[in-house]
C-alpha positions as a Markdown table, in Angstrom:
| # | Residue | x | y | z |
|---|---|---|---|---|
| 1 | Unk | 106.1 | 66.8 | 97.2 |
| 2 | Unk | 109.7 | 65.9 | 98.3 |
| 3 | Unk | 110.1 | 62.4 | 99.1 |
| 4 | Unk | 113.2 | 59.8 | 99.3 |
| 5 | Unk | 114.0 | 57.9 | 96.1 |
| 6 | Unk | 112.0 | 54.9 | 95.5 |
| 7 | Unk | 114.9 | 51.9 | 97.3 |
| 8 | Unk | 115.4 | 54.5 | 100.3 |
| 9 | Unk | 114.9 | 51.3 | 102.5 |
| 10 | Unk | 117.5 | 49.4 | 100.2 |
| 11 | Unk | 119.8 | 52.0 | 100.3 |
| 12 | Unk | 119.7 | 52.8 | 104.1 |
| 13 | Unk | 123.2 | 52.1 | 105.8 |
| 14 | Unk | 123.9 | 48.6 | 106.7 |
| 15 | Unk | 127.3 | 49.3 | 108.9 |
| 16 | Unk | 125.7 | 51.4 | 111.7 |
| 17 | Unk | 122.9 | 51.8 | 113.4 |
| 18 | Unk | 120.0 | 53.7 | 112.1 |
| 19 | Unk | 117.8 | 56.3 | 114.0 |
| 20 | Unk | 114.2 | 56.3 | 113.3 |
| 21 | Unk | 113.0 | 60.0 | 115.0 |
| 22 | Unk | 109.9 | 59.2 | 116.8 |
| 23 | Unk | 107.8 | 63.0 | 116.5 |
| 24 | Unk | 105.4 | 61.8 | 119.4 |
| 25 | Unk | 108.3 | 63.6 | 120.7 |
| 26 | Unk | 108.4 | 66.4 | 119.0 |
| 27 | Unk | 107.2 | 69.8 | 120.0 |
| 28 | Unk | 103.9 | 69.5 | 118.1 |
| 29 | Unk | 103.7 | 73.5 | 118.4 |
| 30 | Unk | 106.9 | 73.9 | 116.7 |
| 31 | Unk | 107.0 | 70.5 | 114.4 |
| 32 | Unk | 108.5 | 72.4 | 111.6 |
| 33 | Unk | 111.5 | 73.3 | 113.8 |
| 34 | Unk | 111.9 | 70.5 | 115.6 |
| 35 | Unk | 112.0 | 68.4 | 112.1 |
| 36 | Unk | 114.6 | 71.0 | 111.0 |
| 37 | Unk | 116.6 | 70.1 | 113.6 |
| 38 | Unk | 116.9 | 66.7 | 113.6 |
| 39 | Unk | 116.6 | 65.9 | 109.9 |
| 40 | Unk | 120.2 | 66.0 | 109.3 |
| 41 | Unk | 120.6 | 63.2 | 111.7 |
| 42 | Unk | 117.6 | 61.4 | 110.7 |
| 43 | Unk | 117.8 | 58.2 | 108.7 |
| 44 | Unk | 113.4 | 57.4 | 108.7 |
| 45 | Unk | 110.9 | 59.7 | 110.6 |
| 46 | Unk | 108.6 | 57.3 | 112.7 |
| 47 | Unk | 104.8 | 58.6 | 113.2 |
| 48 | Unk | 102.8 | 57.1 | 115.9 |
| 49 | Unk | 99.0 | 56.7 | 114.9 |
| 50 | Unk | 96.6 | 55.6 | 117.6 |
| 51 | Unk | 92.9 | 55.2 | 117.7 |
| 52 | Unk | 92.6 | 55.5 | 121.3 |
| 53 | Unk | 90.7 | 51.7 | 121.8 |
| 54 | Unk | 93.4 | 49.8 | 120.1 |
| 55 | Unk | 95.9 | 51.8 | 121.9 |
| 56 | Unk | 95.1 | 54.3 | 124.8 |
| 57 | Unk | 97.4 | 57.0 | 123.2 |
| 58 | Unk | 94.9 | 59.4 | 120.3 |
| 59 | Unk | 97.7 | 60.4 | 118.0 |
| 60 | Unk | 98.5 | 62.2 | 114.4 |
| 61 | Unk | 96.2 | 62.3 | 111.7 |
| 62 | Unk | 96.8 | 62.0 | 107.8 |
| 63 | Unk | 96.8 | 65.9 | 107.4 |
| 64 | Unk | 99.2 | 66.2 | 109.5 |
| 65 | Unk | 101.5 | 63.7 | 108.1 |
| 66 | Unk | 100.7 | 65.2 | 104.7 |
| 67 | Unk | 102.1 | 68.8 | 106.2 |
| 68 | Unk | 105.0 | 66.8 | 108.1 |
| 69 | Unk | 105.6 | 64.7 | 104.1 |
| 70 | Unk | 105.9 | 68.8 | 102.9 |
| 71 | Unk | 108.9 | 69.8 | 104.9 |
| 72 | Unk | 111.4 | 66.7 | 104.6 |
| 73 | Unk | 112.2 | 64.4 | 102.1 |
| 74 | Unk | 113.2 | 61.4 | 104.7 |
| 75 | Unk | 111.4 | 58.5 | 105.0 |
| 76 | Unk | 108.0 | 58.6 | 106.5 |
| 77 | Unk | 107.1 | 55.4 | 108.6 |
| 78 | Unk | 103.7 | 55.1 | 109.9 |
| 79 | Unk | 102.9 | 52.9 | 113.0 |
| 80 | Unk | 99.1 | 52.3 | 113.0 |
| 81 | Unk | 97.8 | 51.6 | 116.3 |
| 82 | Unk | 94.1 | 51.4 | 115.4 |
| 83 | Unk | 91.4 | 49.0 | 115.6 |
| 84 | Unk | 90.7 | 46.2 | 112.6 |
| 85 | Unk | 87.0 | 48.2 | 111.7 |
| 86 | Unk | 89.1 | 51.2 | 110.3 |
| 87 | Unk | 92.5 | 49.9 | 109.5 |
| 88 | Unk | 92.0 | 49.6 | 106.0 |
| 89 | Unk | 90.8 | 53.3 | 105.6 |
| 90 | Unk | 93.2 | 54.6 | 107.6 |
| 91 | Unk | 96.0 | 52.5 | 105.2 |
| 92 | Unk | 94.5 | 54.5 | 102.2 |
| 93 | Unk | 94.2 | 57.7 | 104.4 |
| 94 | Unk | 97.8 | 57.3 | 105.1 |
| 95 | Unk | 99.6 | 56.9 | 102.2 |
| 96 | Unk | 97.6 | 59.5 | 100.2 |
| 97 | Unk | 99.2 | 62.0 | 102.9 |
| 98 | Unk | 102.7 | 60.8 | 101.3 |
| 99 | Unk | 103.9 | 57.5 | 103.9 |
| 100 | Unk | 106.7 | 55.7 | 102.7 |
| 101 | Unk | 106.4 | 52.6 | 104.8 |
| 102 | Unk | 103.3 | 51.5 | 107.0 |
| 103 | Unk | 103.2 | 49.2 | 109.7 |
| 104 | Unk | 100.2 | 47.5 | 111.3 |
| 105 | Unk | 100.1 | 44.7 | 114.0 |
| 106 | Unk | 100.3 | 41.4 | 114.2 |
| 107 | Unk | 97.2 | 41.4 | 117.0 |
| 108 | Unk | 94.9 | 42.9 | 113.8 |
| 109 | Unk | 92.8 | 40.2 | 112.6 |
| 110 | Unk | 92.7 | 41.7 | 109.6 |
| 111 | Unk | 97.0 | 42.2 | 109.0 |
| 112 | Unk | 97.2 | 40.0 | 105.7 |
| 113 | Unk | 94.8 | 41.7 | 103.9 |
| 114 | Unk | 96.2 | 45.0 | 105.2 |
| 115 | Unk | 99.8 | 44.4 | 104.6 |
| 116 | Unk | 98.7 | 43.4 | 101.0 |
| 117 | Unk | 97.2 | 46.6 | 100.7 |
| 118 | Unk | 99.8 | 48.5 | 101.4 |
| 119 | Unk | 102.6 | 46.8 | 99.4 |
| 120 | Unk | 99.6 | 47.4 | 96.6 |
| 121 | Unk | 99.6 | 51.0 | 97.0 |
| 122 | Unk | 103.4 | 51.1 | 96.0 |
| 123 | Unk | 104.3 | 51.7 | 100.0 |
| 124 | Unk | 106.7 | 49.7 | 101.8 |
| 125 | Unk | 104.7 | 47.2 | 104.4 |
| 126 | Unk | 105.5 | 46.7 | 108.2 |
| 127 | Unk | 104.7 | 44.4 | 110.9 |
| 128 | Unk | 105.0 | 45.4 | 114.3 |
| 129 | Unk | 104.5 | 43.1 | 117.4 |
| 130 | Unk | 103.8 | 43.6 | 121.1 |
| 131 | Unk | 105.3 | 42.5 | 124.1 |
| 132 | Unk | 102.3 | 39.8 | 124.7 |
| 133 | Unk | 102.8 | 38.3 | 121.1 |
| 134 | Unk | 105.1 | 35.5 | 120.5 |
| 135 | Unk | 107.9 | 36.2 | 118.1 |
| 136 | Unk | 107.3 | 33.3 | 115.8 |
| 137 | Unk | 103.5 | 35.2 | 114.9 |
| 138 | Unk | 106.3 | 37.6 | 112.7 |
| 139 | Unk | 106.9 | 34.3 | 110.6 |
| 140 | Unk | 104.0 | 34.3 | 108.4 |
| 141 | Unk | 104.4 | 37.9 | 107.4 |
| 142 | Unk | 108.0 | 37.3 | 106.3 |
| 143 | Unk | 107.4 | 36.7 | 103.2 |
| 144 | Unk | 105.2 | 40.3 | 102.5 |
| 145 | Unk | 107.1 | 42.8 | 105.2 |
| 146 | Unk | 110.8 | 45.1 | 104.9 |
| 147 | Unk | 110.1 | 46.2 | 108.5 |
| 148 | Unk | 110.2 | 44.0 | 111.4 |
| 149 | Unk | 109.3 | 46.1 | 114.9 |
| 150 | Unk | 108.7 | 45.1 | 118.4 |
| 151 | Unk | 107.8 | 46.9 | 121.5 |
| 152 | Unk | 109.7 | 46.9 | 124.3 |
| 153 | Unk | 107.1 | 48.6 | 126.4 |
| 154 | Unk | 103.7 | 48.5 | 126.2 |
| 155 | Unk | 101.7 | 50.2 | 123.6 |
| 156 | Unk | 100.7 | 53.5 | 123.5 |
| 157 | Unk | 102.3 | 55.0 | 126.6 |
| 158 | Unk | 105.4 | 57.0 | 126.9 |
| 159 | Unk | 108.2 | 57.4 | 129.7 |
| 160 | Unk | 108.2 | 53.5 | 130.6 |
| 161 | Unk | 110.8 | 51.2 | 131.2 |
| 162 | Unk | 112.8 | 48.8 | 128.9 |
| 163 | Unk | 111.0 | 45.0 | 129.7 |
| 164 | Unk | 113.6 | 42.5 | 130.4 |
| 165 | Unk | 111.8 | 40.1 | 127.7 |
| 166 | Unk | 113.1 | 43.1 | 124.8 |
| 167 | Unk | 116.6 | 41.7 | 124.5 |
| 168 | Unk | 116.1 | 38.3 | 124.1 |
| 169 | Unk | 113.0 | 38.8 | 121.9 |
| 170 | Unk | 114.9 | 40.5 | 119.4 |
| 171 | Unk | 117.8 | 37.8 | 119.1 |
| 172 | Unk | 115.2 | 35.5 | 118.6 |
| 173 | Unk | 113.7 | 37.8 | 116.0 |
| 174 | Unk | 117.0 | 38.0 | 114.4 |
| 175 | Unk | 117.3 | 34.4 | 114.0 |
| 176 | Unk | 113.7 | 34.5 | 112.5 |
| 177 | Unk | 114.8 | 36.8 | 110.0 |
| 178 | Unk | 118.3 | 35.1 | 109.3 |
| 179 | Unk | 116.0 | 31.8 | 108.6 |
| 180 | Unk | 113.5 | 32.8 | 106.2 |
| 181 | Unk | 115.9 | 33.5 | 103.3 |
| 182 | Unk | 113.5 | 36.0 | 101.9 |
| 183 | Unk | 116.6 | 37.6 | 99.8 |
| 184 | Unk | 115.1 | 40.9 | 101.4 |
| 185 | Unk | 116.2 | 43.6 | 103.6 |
| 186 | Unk | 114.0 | 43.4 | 106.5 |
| 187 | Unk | 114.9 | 46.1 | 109.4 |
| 188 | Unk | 114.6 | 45.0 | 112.7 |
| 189 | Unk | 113.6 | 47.8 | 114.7 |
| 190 | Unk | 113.2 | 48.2 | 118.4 |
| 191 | Unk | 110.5 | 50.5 | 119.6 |
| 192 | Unk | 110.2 | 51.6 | 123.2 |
| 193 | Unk | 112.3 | 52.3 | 126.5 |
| 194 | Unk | 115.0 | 53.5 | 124.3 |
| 195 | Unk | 117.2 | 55.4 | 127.1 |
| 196 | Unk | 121.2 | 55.9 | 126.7 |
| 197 | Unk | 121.7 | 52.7 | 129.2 |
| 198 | Unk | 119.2 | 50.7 | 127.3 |
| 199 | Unk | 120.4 | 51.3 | 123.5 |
| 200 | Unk | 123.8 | 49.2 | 123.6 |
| 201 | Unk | 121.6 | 45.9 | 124.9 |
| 202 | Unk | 119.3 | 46.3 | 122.2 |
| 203 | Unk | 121.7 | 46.9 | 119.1 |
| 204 | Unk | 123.7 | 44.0 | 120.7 |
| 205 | Unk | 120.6 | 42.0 | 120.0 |
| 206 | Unk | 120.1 | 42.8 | 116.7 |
| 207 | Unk | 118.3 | 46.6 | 116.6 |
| 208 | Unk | 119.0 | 47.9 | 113.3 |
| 209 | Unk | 116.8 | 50.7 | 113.8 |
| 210 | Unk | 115.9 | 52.4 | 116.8 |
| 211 | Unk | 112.9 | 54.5 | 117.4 |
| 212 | Unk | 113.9 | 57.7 | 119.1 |
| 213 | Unk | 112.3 | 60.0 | 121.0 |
| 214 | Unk | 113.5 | 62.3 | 124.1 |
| 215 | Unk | 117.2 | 61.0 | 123.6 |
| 216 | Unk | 117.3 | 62.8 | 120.4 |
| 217 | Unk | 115.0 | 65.3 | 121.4 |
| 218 | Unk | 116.1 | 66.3 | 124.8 |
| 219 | Unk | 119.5 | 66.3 | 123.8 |
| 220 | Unk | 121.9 | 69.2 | 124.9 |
| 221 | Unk | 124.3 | 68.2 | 122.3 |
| 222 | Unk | 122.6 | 66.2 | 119.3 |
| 223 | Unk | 125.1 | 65.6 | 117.3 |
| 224 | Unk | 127.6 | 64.3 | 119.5 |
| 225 | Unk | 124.4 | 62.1 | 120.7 |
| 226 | Unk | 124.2 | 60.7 | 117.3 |
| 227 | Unk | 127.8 | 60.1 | 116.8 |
| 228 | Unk | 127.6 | 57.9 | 120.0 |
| 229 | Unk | 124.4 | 55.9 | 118.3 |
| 230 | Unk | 126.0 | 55.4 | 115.2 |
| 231 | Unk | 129.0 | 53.8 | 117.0 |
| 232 | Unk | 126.8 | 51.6 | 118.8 |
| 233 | Unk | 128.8 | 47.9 | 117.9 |
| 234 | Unk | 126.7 | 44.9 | 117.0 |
| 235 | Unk | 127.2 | 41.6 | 118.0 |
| 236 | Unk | 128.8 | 40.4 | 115.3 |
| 237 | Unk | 131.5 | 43.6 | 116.3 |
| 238 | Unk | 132.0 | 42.9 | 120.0 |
């Protein structure tokens, strides 16, 4: 089975930002080629998984993860987007089909135990939070997580609009993470509404990682797309 080396997170570039490829957006009927494509570019693959009640969207499903885990050796984040009466099986479900990180919401009743599941299964742990939930519900998790994520949009539904709350959600999450002093890496990733006018703002803010879908995609040249993401300046830059 390929996969990345065990500190892939670790090791991940810290002077540019990274590109998480989203392959919601991926032509499912070709997902081998489209991976092809865009692995060179990629730094973490990011797979959408939705129940359809905990999010509206019914998306991927371990086997096909497991094929996906088959054809690239980058790393595989799962974004669970399923209700608390199958979470837990659909961790184990998950990471048998080869997931290097897993990330489950904040809004799951059930997120402690399931975030000390994962890290138990040797797989990195995630927290992701949407637009309704107050940054500060991230703190707790701190402790247990190596990948912060928040929605810009809301969940489960694709083509919409950067909210204006995105921005100043992640500086604050920033500051969160700056103020835990876990002696961690722990990516901040922005997920949603990522558009070409929309991506600067967000790595400004503190977007390590940003999950793309239709700007990598859709793009008539991708690597002089990618060149312009990598350039992206931080704050700390400007």
């Amino acid at each position: 089975m390929m996969r990345p080396s065990p500190d892939w997170l670790d090791t991940l570039p810290s002077n540019r930002l990274l590109a998480e490829m989203s392959l919601w957006s991926a032509n499912l009927c070709r997902m081998a080629d489209d991976i092809a494509r865009v692995d060179p570019f990629t730094d973490i693959y990011h797979l959408d998984v939705a129940d359809g009640h905990f999010s509206p969207a019914l998306l991927l499903f371990p086997d096909l993860v497991a094929a996906i885990r088959r054809t690239t050796a980058k790393p595989l984040h799962v974004h669970l987007m399923v209700a608390d009466g199958i979470l837990v099986d659909q961790i184990r479900q998950f990471a048998e089909a080869g997931a290097d990180a897993i990330s489950v919401h904040a809004e799951n009743s059930n997120a402690p135990e399931a975030l000390d599941l994962i890290a138990g299964l040797g797989v990195e742990p995630g927290i992701v939070l949407q637009l309704q939930t107050p940054i500060a519900e991230a703190a707790p998790y701190l402790d247990r997580v190596r990948i912060l994520t928040l929605l810009g949009t809301r969940i489960g539904v694709k083509g919409q609009g950067l909210d204006g709350s995105a921005e100043p959600r992640l500086r604050e999450a920033r500051t969160l993470i700056a103020g835990a002093g876990t002696g961690r890496r722990i990516l901040l990733a922005a997920d949603g509404g990522i558009r070409e006018h929309t991506v600067p703002g967000l790595r400004r803010s503190g977007a390590e990682t940003i999950v793309m879908g239709s700007l990598a995609f859709n793009a008539p040249d991708l690597g002089a797309r990618m060149d312009w993401v990598h350039g992206q300046p931080s704050e700390k830059a400007d």
